[in-house]
C-alpha positions, -999 to +999 in steps of 0.1 A: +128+204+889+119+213+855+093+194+831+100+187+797+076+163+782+064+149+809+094+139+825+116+153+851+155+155+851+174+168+881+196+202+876+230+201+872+257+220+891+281+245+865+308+269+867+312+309+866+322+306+830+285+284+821+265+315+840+289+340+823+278+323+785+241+318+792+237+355+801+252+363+769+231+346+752+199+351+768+209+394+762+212+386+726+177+365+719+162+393+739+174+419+718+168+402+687+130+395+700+123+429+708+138+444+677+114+420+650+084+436+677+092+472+672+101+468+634+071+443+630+046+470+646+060+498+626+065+489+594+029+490+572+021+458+558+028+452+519+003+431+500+022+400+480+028+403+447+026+377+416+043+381+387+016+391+354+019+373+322+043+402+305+065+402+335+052+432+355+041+430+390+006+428+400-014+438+435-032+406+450-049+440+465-046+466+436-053+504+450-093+510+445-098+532+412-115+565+419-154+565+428-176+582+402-194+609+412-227+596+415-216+572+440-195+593+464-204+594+499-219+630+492-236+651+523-277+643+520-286+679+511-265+672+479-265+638+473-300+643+452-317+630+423-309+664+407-274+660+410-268+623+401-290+630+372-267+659+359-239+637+368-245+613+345-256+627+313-234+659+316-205+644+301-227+635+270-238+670+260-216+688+237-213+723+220-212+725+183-203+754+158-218+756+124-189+775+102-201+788+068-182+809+041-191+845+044-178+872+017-165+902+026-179+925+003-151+952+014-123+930+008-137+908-020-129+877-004-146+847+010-136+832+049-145+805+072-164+823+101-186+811+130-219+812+119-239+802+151-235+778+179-257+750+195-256+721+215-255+684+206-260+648+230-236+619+220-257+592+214-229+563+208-196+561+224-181+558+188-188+597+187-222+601+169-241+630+180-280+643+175-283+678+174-312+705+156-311+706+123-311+741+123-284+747+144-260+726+116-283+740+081-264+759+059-226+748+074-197+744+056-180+730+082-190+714+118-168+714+152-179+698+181-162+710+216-162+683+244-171+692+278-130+691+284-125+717+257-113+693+231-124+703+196-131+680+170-147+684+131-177+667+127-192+652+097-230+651+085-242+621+083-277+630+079-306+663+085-343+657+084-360+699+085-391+677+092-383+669+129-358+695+132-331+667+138-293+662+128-273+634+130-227+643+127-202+618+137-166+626+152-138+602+148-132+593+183-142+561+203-146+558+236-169+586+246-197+589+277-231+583+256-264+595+273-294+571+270-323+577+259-354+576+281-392+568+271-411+603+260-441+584+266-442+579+302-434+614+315-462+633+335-469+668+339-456+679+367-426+662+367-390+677+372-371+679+343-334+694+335-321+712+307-285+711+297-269+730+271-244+758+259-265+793+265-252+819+246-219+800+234-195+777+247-183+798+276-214+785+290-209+752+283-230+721+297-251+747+315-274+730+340-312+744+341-341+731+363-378+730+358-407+708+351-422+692+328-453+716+313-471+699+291-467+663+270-476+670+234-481+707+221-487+716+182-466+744+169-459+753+134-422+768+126-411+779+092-440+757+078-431+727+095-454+711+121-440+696+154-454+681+186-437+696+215-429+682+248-431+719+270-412+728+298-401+760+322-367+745+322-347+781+307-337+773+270-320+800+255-297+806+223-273+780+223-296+756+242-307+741+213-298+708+207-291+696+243-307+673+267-339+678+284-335+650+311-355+630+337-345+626+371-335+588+364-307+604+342-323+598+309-327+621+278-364+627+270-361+653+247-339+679+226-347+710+236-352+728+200-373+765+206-385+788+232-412+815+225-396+850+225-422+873+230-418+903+253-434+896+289-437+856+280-410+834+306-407+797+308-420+783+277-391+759+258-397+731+239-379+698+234-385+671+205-395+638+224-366+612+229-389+589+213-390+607+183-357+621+184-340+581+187-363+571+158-350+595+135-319+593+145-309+554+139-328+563+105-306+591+095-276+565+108-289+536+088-300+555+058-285+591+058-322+607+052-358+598+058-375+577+038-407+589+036-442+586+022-461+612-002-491+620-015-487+647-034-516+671-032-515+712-025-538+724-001-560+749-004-571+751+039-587+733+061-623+734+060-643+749+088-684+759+091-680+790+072-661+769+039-681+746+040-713+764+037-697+783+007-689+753-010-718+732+001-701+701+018-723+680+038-692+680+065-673+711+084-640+693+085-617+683+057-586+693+035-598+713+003-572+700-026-559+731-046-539+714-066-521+679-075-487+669-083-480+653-120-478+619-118-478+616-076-494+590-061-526+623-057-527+618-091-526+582-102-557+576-073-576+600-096-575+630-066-583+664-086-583+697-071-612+708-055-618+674-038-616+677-002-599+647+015-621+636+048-603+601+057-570+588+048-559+551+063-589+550+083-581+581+101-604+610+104-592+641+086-595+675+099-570+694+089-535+696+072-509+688+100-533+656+104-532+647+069-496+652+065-491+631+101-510+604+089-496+599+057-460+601+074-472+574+095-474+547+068-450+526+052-435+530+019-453+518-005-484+511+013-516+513-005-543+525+019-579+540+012-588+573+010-622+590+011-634+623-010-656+650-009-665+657-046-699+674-058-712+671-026-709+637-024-686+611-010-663+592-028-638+557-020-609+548-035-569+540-027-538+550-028-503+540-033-478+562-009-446+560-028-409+577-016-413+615-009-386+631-037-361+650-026-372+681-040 
């Protein structure tokens, strides 16, 4: 008996040509059966498409784009701070070539011709780029090579010899921008990378590794005054610049100088990120620095033994050799031989403190100042106007 529903129905009786018919057919479900198995179990599955809006095609499962670096599955002895840190700000760090007309006193002609070559950190995907000012002073003409070998020329935008800082600006969009870190929260001790072009663009986006030396040193180049973050990081010619980096991946500095002296390793300099970002939306914004003055020559800083010569009743101080014509030195009254003990409520004792402080105030601020003059002290303000060009 077979059961259908719940119900039974007795079998009937049929002929050879019935059995002949039913084991056709039975052979041919079979085969059809087995073939949708074997095709259905070799055959990889494709993912179901929708039409797009413009009449393409489009993946319900579109193929995974490409993992960045940083997130690979690396093997643990690579997959360090080190190397995501490179990773990412790499790409940023640019060579540049400062191109100036030289004459050929031989030939009595003038030509284009490299001059010197630096490094640079894009700042903006838009393409602006910070850089030293001395590796761009004097150019007539500014490339910037990519880390892919594309060369682009550059325009000024802005140079301040003060910091030592240069913003160009290439017309492309679209580029991997480095961000800039706090310079005030690094610690001695700390690792810190370099990256730059050594020696010229065959040694492009050079990697170097050190640490972080020492947070704010003073040192005077060419009659400028700069505070320094140090590191043993190797800068060398064409490092200047680059990126000096944390391990988070973020600029803290552009390293700028090194000292050269015979038997002396390991001592490079960077301008602080914080400065370097200040200056550096200024020059965007503005195209220079804007400024303060006073407008006073000095004669040195005082010390035990000028003092006792000219009878101060203090041993610090800036002696005033001369004053500007009509500076803001000179409106206040300042005449030469004062020596200048106090500006803005700030203690005085030397130069690169005076000049520091007054750079420190806002145009056009009006702050007091306090004098040495015939031994005795003297009050009176001051009115910081723009610092002239010249």
């Amino acid at each position: 008996m077979d059961f259908f529903n719940g119900f039974s129905s007795e079998r009937r009786h049929s002929g050879w040509l019935g059995h002949l018919f039913s084991a056709l057919f039975g052979t041919i479900i079979g085969g059809i059966v087995v073939a949708l198995i074997i095709t259905r179990g070799l055959t990889p599955q494709q993912p179901a498409q929708v039409p797009n809006n413009s009449g393409g095609i489009i993946s319900e499962n579109p193929q995974t784009e490409e993992i960045p670096f940083t997130e690979r599955d690396l093997p643990e002895y690579q997959n360090t701070a080190i190397v995501r840190a490179a990773a990412k700000v790499k790409p940023a760090v640019v060579g540049i070539t400062n191109k100036a007309m030289v004459y050929n006193m031989w030939r009595g002609v003038s030509s284009l011709e490299d001059q010197a070559t630096g490094s640079g950190v894009i700042i903006s995907e838009d393409g602006y780029i910070v850089t030293n000012n001395h590796v761009i002073e004097g150019a007539t003409e500014i490339y910037v090579t990519l880390g892919d070998g594309e060369e682009y020329k550059a325009k000024l935008i802005g140079a301040d010899p003060v910091t030592d800082l240069a913003v160009i600006k290439i017309d492309k969009t679209g580029l991997p921008a480095a961000e800039f870190g706090n310079s005030d929260n690094i610690v001695v001790g700390e690792q810190a990378l370099a990256i730059g072009n050594p020696l010229g663009l065959e040694f492009s986006q050079t990697l170097t590794v050190g640490y972080i030396s020492a947070k704010k040193r003073t040192i005077t180049i060419k009659d400028y005054t700069f505070n320094f973050i140090q590191t043993d990081a190797a800068i060398n010619d064409g490092n200047s610049g680059g990126a000096l980096v944390n391990l988070k991946g973020e600029v803290i500095g552009i390293n700028t100088a090194k000292i050269k002296i015979a038997g002396v390793e390991g001592m490079g300099f960077a301008i602080p990120s914080n400065t370097a970002k200040k200056i550096a939306e200024e020059l965007i914004k503005n195209g220079k620095i804007l400024r303060p003055w006073l407008g006073v020559y000095a004669g040195g800083d005082v010390d035990e033994n000028l003092a006792k010569q000219l009878g101060l009743p203090v041993n610090y101080g800036v002696l005033v050799q001369d004053v500007v014509a009509d500076s803001p030195a000179a409106k206040a009254g300042i005449r030469r031989g004062d020596v200048i003990i106090s500006l803005a409520g700030k203690k005085t004792t030397n130069f690169t403190e005076l000049r520091n402080t007054i750079y420190e105030q806002e145009l056009n601020a009006t702050v007091e100042i306090v004098l040495i003059r015939n031994g005795k002290e003297i009050k009176t303000t001051v009115t910081l106007t723009e610092l002239p060009d010249d």
